[in-house]
BALOBA-1460 file (C-alpha; in Angstrom, 3 decimals):
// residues 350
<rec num="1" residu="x" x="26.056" y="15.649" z="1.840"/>
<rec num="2" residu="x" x="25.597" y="12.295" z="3.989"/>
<rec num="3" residu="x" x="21.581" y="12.060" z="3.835"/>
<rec num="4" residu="x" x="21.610" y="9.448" z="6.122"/>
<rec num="5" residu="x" x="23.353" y="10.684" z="9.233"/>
<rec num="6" residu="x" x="21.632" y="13.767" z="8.619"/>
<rec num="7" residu="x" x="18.266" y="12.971" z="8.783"/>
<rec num="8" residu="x" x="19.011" y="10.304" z="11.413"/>
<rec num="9" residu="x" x="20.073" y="13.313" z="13.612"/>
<rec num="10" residu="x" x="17.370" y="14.858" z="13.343"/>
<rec num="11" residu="x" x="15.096" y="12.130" z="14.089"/>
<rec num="12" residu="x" x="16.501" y="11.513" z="17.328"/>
<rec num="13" residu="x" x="15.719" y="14.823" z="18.232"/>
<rec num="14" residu="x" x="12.669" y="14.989" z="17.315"/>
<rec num="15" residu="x" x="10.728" y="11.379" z="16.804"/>
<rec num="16" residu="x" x="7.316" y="11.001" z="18.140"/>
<rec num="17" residu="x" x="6.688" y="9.355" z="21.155"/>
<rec num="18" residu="x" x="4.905" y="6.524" z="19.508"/>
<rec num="19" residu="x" x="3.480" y="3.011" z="21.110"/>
<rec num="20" residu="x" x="5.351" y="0.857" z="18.009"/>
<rec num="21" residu="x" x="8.761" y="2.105" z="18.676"/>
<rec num="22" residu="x" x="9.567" y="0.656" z="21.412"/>
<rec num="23" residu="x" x="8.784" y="-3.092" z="19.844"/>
<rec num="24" residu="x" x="10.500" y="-4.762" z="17.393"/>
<rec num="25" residu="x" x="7.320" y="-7.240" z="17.335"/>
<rec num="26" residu="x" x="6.438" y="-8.027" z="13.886"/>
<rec num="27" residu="x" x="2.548" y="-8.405" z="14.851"/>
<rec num="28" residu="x" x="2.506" y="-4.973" z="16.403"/>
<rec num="29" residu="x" x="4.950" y="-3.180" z="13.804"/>
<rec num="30" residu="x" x="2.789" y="-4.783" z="11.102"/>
<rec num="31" residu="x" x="-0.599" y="-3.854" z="12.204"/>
<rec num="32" residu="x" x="0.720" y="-0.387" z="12.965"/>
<rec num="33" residu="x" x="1.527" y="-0.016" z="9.271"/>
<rec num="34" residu="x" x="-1.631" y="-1.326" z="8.128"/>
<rec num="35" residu="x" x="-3.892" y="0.949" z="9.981"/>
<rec num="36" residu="x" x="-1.326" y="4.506" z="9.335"/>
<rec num="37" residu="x" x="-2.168" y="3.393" z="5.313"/>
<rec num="38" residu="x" x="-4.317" y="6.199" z="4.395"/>
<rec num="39" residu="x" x="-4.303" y="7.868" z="8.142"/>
<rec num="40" residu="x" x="-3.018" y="10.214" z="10.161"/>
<rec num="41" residu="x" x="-1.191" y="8.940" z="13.309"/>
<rec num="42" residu="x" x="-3.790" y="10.861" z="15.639"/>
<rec num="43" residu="x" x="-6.609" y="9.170" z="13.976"/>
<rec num="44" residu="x" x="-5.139" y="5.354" z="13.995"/>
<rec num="45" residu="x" x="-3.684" y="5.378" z="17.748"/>
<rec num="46" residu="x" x="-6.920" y="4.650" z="19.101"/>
<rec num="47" residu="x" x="-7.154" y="1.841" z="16.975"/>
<rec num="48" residu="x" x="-4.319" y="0.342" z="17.311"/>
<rec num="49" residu="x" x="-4.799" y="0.289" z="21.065"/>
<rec num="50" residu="x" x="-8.289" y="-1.498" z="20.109"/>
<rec num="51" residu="x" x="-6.673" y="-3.699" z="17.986"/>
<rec num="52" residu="x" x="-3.579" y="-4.865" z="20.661"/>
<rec num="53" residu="x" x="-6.327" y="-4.922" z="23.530"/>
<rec num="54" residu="x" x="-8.625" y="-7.297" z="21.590"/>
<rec num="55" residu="x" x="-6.084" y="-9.017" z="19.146"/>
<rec num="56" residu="x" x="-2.861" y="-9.151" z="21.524"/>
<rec num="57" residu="x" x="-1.627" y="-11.890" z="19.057"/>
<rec num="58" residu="x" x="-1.464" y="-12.951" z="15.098"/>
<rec num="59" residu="x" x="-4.038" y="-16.017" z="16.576"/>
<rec num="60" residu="x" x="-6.398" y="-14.236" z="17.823"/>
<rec num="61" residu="x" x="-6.458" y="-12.110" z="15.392"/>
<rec num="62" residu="x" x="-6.690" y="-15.293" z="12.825"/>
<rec num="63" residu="x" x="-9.477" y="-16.308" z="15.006"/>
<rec num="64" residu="x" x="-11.597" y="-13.374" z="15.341"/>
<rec num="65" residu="x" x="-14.676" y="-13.183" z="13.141"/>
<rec num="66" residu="x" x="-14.894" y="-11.064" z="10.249"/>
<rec num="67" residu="x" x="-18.117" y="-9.093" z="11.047"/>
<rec num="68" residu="x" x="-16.222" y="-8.514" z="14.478"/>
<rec num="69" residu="x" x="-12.625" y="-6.806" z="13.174"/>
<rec num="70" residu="x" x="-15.194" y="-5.046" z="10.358"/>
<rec num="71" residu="x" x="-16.769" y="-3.190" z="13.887"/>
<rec num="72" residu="x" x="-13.008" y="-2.295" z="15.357"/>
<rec num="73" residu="x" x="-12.103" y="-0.819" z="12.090"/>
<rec num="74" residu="x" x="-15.314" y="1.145" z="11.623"/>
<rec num="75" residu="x" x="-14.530" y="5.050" z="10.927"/>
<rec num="76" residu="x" x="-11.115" y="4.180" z="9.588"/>
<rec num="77" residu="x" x="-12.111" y="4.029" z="5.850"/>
<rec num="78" residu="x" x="-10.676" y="1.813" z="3.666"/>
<rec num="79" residu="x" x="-12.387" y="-1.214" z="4.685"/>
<rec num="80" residu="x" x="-10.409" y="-4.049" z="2.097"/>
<rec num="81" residu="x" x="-7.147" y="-2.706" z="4.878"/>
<rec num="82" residu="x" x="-9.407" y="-4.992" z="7.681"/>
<rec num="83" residu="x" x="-10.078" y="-7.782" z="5.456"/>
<rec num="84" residu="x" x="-6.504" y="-7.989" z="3.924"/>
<rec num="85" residu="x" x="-5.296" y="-7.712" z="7.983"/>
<rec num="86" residu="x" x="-7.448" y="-10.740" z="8.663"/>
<rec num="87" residu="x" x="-6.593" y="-13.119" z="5.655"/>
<rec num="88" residu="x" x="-2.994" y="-12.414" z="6.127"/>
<rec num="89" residu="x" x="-3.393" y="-13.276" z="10.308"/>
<rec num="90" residu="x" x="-4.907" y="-16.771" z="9.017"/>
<rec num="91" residu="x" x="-2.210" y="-16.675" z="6.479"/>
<rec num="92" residu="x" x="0.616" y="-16.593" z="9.127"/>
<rec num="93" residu="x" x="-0.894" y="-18.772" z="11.221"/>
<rec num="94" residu="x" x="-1.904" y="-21.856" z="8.540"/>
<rec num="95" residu="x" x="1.392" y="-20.977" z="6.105"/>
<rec num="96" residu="x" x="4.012" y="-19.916" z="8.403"/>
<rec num="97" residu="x" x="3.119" y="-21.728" z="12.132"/>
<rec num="98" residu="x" x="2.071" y="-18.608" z="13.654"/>
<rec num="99" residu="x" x="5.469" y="-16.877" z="13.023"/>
<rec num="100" residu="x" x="6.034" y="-13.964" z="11.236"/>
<rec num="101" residu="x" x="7.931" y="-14.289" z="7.968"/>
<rec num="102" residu="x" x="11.098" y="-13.077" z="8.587"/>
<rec num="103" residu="x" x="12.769" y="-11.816" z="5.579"/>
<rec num="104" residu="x" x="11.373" y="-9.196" z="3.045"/>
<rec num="105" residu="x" x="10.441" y="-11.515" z="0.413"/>
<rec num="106" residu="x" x="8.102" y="-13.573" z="2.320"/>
<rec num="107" residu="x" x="6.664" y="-10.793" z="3.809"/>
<rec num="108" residu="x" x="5.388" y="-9.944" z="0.710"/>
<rec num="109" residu="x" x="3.319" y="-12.750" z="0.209"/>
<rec num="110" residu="x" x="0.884" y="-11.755" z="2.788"/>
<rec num="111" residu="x" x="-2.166" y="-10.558" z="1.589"/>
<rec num="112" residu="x" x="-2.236" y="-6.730" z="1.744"/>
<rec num="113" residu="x" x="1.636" y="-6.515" z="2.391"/>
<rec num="114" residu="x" x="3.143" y="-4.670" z="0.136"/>
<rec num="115" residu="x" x="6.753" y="-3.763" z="-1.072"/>
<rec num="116" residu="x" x="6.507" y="-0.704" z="1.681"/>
<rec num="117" residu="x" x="4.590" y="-2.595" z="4.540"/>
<rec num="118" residu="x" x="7.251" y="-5.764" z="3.551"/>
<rec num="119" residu="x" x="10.168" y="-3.000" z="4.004"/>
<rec num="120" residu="x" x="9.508" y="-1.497" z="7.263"/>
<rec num="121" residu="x" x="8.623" y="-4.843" z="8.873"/>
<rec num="122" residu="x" x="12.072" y="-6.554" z="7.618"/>
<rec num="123" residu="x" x="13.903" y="-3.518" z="8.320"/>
<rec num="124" residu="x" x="13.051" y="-3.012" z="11.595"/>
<rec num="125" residu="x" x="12.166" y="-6.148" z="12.886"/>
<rec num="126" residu="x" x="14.865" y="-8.244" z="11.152"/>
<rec num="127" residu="x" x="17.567" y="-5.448" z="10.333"/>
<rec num="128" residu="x" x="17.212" y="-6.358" z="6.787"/>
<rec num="129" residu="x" x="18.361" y="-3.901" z="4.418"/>
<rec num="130" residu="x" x="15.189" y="-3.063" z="2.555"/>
<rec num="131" residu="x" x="14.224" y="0.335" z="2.315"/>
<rec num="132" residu="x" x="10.674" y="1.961" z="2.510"/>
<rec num="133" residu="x" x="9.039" y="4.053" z="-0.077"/>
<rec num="134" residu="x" x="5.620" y="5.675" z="0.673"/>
<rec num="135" residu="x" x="4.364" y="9.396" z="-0.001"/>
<rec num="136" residu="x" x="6.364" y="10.694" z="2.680"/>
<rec num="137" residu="x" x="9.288" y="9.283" z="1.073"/>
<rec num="138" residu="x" x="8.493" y="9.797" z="-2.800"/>
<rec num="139" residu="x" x="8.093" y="13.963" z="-1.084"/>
<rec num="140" residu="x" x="11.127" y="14.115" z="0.764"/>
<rec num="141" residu="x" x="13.704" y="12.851" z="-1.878"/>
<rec num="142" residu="x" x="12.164" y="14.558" z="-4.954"/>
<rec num="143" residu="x" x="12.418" y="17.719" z="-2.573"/>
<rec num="144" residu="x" x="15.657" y="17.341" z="-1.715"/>
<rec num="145" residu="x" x="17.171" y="15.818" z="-4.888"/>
<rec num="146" residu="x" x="15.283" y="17.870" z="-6.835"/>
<rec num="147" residu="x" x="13.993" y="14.955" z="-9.015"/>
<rec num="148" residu="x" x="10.491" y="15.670" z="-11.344"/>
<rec num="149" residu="x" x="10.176" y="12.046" z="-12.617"/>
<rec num="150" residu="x" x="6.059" y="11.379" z="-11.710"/>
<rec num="151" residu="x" x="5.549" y="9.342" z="-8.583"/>
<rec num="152" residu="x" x="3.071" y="7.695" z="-10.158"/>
<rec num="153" residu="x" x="4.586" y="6.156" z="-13.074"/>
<rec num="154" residu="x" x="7.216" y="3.194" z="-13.240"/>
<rec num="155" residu="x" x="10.021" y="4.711" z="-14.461"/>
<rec num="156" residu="x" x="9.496" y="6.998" z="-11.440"/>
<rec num="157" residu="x" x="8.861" y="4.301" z="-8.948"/>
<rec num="158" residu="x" x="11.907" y="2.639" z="-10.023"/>
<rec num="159" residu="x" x="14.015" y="6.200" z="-10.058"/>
<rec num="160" residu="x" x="13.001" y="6.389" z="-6.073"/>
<rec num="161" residu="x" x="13.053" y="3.444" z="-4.958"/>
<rec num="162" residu="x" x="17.210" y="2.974" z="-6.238"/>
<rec num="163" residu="x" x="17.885" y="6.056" z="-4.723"/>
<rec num="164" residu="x" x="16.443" y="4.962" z="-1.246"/>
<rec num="165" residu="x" x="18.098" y="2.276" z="-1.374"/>
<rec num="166" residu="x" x="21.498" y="3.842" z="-2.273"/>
<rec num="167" residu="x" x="20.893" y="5.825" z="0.646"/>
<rec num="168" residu="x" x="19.509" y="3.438" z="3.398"/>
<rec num="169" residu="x" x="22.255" y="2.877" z="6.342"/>
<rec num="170" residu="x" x="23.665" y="-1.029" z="5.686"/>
<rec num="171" residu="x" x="24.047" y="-0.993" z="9.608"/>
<rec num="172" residu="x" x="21.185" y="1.315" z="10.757"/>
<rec num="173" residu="x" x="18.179" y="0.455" z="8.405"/>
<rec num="174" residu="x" x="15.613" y="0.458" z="10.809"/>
<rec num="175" residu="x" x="16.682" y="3.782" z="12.316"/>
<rec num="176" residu="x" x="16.858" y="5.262" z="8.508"/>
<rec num="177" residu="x" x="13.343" y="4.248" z="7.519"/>
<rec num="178" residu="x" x="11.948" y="5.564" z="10.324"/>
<rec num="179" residu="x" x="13.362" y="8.588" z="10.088"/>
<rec num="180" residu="x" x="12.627" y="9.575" z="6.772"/>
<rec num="181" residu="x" x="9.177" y="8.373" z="7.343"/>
<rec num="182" residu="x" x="8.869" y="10.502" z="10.569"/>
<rec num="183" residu="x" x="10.812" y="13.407" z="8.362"/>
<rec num="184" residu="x" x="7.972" y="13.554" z="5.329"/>
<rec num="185" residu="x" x="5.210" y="13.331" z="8.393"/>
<rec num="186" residu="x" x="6.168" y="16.422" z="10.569"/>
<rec num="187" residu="x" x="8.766" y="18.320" z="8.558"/>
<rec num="188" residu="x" x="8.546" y="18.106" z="5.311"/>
<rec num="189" residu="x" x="4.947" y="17.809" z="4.556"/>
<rec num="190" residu="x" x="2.643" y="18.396" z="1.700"/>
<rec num="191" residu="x" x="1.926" y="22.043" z="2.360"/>
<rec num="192" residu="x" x="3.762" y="24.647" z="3.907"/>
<rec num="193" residu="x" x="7.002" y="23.166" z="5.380"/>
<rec num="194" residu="x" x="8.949" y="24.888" z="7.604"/>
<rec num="195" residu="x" x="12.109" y="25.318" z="5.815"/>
<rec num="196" residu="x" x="13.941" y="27.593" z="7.459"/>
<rec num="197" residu="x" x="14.221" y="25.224" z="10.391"/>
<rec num="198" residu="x" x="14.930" y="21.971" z="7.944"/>
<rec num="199" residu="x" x="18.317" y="20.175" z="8.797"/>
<rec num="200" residu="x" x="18.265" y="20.156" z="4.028"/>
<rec num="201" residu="x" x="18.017" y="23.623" z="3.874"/>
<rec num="202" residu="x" x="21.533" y="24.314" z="2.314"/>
<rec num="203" residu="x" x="21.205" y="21.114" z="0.017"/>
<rec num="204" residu="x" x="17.432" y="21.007" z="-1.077"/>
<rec num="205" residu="x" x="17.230" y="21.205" z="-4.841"/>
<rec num="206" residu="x" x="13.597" y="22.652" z="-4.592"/>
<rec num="207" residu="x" x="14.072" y="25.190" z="-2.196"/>
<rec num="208" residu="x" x="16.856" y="26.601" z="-4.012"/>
<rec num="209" residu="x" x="14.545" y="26.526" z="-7.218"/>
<rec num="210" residu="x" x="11.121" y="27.517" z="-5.927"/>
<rec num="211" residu="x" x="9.230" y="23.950" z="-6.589"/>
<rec num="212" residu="x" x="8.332" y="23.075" z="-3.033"/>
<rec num="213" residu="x" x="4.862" y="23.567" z="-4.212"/>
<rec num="214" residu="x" x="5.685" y="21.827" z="-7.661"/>
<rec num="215" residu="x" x="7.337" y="18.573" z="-6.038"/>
<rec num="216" residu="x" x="6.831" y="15.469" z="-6.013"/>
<rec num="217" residu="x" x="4.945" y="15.705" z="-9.357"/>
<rec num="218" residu="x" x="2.028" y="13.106" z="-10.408"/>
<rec num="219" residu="x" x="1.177" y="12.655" z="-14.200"/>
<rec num="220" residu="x" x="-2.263" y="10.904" z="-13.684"/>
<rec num="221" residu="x" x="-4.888" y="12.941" z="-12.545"/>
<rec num="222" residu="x" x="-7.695" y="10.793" z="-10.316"/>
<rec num="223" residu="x" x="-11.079" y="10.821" z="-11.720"/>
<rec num="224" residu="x" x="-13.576" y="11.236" z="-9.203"/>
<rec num="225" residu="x" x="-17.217" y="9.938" z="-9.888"/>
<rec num="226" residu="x" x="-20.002" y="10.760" z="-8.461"/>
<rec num="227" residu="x" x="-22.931" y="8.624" z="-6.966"/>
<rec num="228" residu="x" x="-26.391" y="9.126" z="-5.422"/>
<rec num="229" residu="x" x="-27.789" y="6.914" z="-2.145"/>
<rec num="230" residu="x" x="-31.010" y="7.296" z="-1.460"/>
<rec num="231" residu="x" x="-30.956" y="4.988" z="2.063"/>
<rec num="232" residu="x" x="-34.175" y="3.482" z="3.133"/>
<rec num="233" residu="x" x="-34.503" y="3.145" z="6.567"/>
<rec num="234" residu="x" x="-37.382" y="0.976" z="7.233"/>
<rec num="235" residu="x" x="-39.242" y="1.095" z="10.638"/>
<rec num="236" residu="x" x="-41.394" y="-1.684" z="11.805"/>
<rec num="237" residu="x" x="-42.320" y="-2.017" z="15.558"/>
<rec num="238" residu="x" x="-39.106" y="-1.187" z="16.890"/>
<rec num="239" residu="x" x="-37.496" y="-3.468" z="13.829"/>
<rec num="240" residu="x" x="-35.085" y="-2.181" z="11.387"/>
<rec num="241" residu="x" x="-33.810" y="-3.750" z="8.145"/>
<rec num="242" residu="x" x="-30.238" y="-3.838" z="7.641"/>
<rec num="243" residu="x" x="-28.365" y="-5.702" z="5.031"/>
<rec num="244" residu="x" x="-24.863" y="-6.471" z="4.405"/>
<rec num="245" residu="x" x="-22.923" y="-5.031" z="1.440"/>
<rec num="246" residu="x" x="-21.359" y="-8.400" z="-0.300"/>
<rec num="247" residu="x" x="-20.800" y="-7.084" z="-4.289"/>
<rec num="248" residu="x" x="-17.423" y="-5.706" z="-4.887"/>
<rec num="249" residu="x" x="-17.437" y="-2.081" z="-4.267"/>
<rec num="250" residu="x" x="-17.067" y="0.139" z="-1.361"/>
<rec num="251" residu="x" x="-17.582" y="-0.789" z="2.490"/>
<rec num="252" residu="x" x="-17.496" y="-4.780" z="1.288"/>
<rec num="253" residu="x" x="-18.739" y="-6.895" z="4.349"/>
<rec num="254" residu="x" x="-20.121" y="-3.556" z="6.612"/>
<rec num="255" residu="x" x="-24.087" y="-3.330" z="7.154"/>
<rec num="256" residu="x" x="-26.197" y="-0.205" z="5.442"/>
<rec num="257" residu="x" x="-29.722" y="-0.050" z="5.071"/>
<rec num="258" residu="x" x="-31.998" y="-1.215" z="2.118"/>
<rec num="259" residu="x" x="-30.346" y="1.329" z="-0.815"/>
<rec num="260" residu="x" x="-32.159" y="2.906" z="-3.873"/>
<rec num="261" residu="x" x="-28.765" y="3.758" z="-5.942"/>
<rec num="262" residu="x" x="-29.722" y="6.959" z="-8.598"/>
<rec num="263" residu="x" x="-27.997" y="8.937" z="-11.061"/>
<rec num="264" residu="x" x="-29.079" y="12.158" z="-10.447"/>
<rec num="265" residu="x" x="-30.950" y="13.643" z="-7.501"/>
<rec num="266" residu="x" x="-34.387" y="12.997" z="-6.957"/>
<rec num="267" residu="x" x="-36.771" y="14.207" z="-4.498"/>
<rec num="268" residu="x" x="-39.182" y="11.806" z="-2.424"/>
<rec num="269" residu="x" x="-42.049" y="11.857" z="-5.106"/>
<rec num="270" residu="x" x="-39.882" y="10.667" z="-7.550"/>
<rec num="271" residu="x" x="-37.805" y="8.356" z="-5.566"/>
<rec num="272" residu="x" x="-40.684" y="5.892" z="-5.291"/>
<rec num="273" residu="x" x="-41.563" y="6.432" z="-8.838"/>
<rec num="274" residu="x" x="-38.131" y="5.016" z="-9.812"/>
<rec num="275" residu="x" x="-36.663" y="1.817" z="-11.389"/>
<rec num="276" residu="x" x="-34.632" y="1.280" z="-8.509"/>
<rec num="277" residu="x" x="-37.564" y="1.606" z="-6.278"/>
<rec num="278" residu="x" x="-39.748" y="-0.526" z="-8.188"/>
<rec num="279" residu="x" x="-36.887" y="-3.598" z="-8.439"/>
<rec num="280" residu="x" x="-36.086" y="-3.162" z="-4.745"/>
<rec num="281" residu="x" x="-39.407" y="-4.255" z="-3.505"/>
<rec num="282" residu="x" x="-40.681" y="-6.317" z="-6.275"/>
<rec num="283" residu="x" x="-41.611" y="-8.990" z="-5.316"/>
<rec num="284" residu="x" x="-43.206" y="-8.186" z="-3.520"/>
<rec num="285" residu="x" x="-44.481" y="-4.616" z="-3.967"/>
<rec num="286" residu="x" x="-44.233" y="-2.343" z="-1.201"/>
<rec num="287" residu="x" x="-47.578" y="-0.457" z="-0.529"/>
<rec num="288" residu="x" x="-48.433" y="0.109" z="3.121"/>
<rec num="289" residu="x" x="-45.965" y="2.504" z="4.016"/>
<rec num="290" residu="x" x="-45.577" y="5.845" z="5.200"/>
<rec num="291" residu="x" x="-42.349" y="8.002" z="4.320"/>
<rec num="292" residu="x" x="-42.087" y="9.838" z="7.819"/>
<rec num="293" residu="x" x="-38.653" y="12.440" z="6.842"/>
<rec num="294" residu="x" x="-36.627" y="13.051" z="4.098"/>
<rec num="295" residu="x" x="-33.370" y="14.160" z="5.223"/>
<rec num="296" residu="x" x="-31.335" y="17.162" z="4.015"/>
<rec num="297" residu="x" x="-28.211" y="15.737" z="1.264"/>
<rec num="298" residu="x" x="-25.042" y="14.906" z="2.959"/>
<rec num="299" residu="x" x="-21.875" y="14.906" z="1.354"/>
<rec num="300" residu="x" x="-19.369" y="11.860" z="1.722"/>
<rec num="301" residu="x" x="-15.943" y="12.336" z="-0.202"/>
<rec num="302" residu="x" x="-14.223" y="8.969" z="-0.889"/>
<rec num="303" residu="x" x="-10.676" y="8.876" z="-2.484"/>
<rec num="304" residu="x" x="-11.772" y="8.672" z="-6.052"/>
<rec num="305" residu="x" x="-16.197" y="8.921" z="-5.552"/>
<rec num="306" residu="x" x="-18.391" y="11.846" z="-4.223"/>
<rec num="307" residu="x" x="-21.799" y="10.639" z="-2.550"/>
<rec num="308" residu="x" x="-24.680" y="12.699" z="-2.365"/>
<rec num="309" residu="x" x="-26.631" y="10.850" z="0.459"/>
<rec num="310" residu="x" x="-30.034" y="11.225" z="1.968"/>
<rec num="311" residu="x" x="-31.610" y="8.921" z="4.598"/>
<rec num="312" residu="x" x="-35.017" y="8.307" z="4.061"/>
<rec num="313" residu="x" x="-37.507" y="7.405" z="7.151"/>
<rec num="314" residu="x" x="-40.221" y="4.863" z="6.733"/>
<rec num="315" residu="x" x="-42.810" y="3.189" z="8.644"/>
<rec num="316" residu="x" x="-43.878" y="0.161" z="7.676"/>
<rec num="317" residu="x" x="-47.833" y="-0.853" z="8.355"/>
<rec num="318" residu="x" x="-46.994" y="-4.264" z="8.372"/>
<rec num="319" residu="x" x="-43.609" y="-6.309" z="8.456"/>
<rec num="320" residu="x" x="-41.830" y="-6.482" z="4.856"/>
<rec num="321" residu="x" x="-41.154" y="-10.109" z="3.937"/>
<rec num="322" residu="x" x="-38.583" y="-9.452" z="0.828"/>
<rec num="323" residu="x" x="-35.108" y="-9.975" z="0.475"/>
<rec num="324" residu="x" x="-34.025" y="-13.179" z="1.980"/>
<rec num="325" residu="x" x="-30.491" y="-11.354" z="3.094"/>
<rec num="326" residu="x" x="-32.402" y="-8.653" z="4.655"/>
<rec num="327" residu="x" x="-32.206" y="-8.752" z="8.266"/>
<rec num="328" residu="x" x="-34.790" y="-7.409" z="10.575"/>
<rec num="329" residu="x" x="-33.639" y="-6.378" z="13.807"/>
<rec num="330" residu="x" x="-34.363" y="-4.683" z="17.314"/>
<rec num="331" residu="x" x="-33.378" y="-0.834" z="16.770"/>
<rec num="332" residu="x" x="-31.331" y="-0.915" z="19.723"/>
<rec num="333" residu="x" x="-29.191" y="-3.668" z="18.409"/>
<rec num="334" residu="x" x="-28.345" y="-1.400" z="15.460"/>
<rec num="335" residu="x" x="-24.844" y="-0.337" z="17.118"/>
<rec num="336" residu="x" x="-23.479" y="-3.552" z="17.103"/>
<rec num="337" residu="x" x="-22.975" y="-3.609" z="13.516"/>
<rec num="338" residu="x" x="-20.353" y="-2.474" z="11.687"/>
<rec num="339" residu="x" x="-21.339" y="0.241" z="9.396"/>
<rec num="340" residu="x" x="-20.293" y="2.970" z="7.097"/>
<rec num="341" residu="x" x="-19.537" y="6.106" z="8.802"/>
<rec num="342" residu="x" x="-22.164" y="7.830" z="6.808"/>
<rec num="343" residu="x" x="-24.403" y="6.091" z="8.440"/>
<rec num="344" residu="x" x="-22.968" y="6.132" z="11.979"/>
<rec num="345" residu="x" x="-22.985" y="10.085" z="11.552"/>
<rec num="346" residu="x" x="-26.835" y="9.966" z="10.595"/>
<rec num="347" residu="x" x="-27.382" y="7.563" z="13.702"/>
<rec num="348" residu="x" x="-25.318" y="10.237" z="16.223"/>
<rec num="349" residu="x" x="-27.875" y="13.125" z="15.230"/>
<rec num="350" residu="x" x="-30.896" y="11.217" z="15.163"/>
């Protein structure tokens, strides 16, 4: 079987019409990858387009301010994917004169670039002969090959990643990656491929044993934890507090209200009986208040936490002079701020 003329064939009958393939432009190629981390190529086109229409260079990109790429990225999830994209645009414009690394080992050095990322930008850019592994790749070749070593673990990593490189066309690499990228998106995906139709369908070790559903196996199960936000959203003649999230955890440098983190559930007489409560506003203590709505619990599923969120209304009888890094804003000027897509949710159906 020649795997790589095979699925080459079939990627040029069937690629996607996609905005990045038709560049070999490291800054576009690169910020492609980084947004289809984690998302589906419907979901980041948009994006992208943002991204190239504001940020039509690594500079301007360097020079944009943080709060500002934070607000183009908002919805996309995985926020530390914007931050790493902006410290490695001021990396290639202080380290490497504006200029893209060239070669896969300097690619690598870039914040947020790793060995995949550094792969399909040296292989298609630069023609290097590097080849990609991702989940589309760790499916397709433990699929085909009929291989059960855990994707997850380093003797598996290392298992794949030789035999993609075995594979990878010496004089085609960029055409190679992209195909069996394109080949674990829209043929053989997670659930349900269409196998009868599959270019493998004589050669694939899993079809022939019945493990489609069993491959490509993981040995670490993810533990999911789960969290309660109790969001305070603190009216004061058309004022609104907002802060900005700064501790390491999830939605780093995006704006959310005042938060009252719990355990467990707890309904509104409670809430303001709490520890959390109490340390939030003291000093000084809250008193003249009024809690206007309590909202139904919404349900946010991260990749390894569950939040149980509720928005809680106040007005304030007088302004609230607490937390220094509070800020108190005009309601209208709420949009401008990047924020959590819990939140931007609650703000559409208010």
């Amino acid at each position: 079987m020649d795997f790589g003329a095979i699925i080459m064939s079939w990627y040029q009958k069937n690629k996607r019409d996609l905005p990045w393939r038709m560049t070999q432009d490291p800054y576009r190629i690169w910020l492609s990858e980084v947004i289809l981390q984690q998302t589906r190529v419907q979901q980041g086109l948009p994006y992208y387009f943002s991204f190239i229409n504001k940020y039509p260079d690594v500079k301007s990109l360097a020079l944009a301010p943080e709060d500002d790429i934070l607000k183009l990225w908002q919805g996309l999830g995985y926020y530390s994917r914007a931050r790493n994209l902006h410290f490695a645009a001021k990396m290639v414009v202080s380290e490497f004169n504006g200029v893209f690394p060239a070669t896969y080992k300097e690619l690598k050095l870039l914040k947020g670039v790793g060995d995949y990322t550094a792969a399909a930008i040296a292989s298609i850019c630069y023609n290097e002969v590097q080849a990609v592994v991702d989940g589309n790749v760790y499916r397709v070749l433990s699929r085909i090959y009929g291989i059960d070593a855990p994707i997850d673990s380093n003797e598996g990593k290392k298992i794949f990643s030789e035999l993609a490189n075995s594979l990878i066309s010496k004089k085609h690499p960029a055409d190679f990656n992209q195909s069996i990228m394109e080949f674990g998106a829209i043929q053989c995906v997670p659930k349900n491929p269409p196998c009868q139709i599959c270019p493998f369908f004589l050669h694939c070790e899993a079809r022939k044993r019945d493990l489609i559903n069993v491959l490509p196996v993981k040995s670490k199960k993810t533990k999911v934890t789960d969290r309660y936000f109790n969001y305070l959203v603190l009216h004061h003649n058309g004022n609104i507090y907002l802060k900005q999230r700064t501790e390491n955890d999830i939605w780093k440098g995006l704006f959310d209200f005042p938060l009252v983190e719990t355990t467990l559930p707890v309904s509104e007489k409670k809430l303001i009986q709490t520890k959390e409560w109490k340390d939030l506003f003291d000093p000084p203590r809250l008193t003249k208040f009024e809690i206007r709505n309590y909202s139904d619990e919404v349900k946010h599923i991260l990749s390894h936490q569950r939040l149980f969120v509720r928005f809680v209304e106040i007005e304030l009888k007088s302004k609230w002079e607490g937390q220094k890094d509070w800020l108190y804003i005009k309601e209208d000027e709420l949009m401008k701020y990047a924020v959590p897509v819990v939140i931007a949710n609650y703000l559409k159906r208010k």
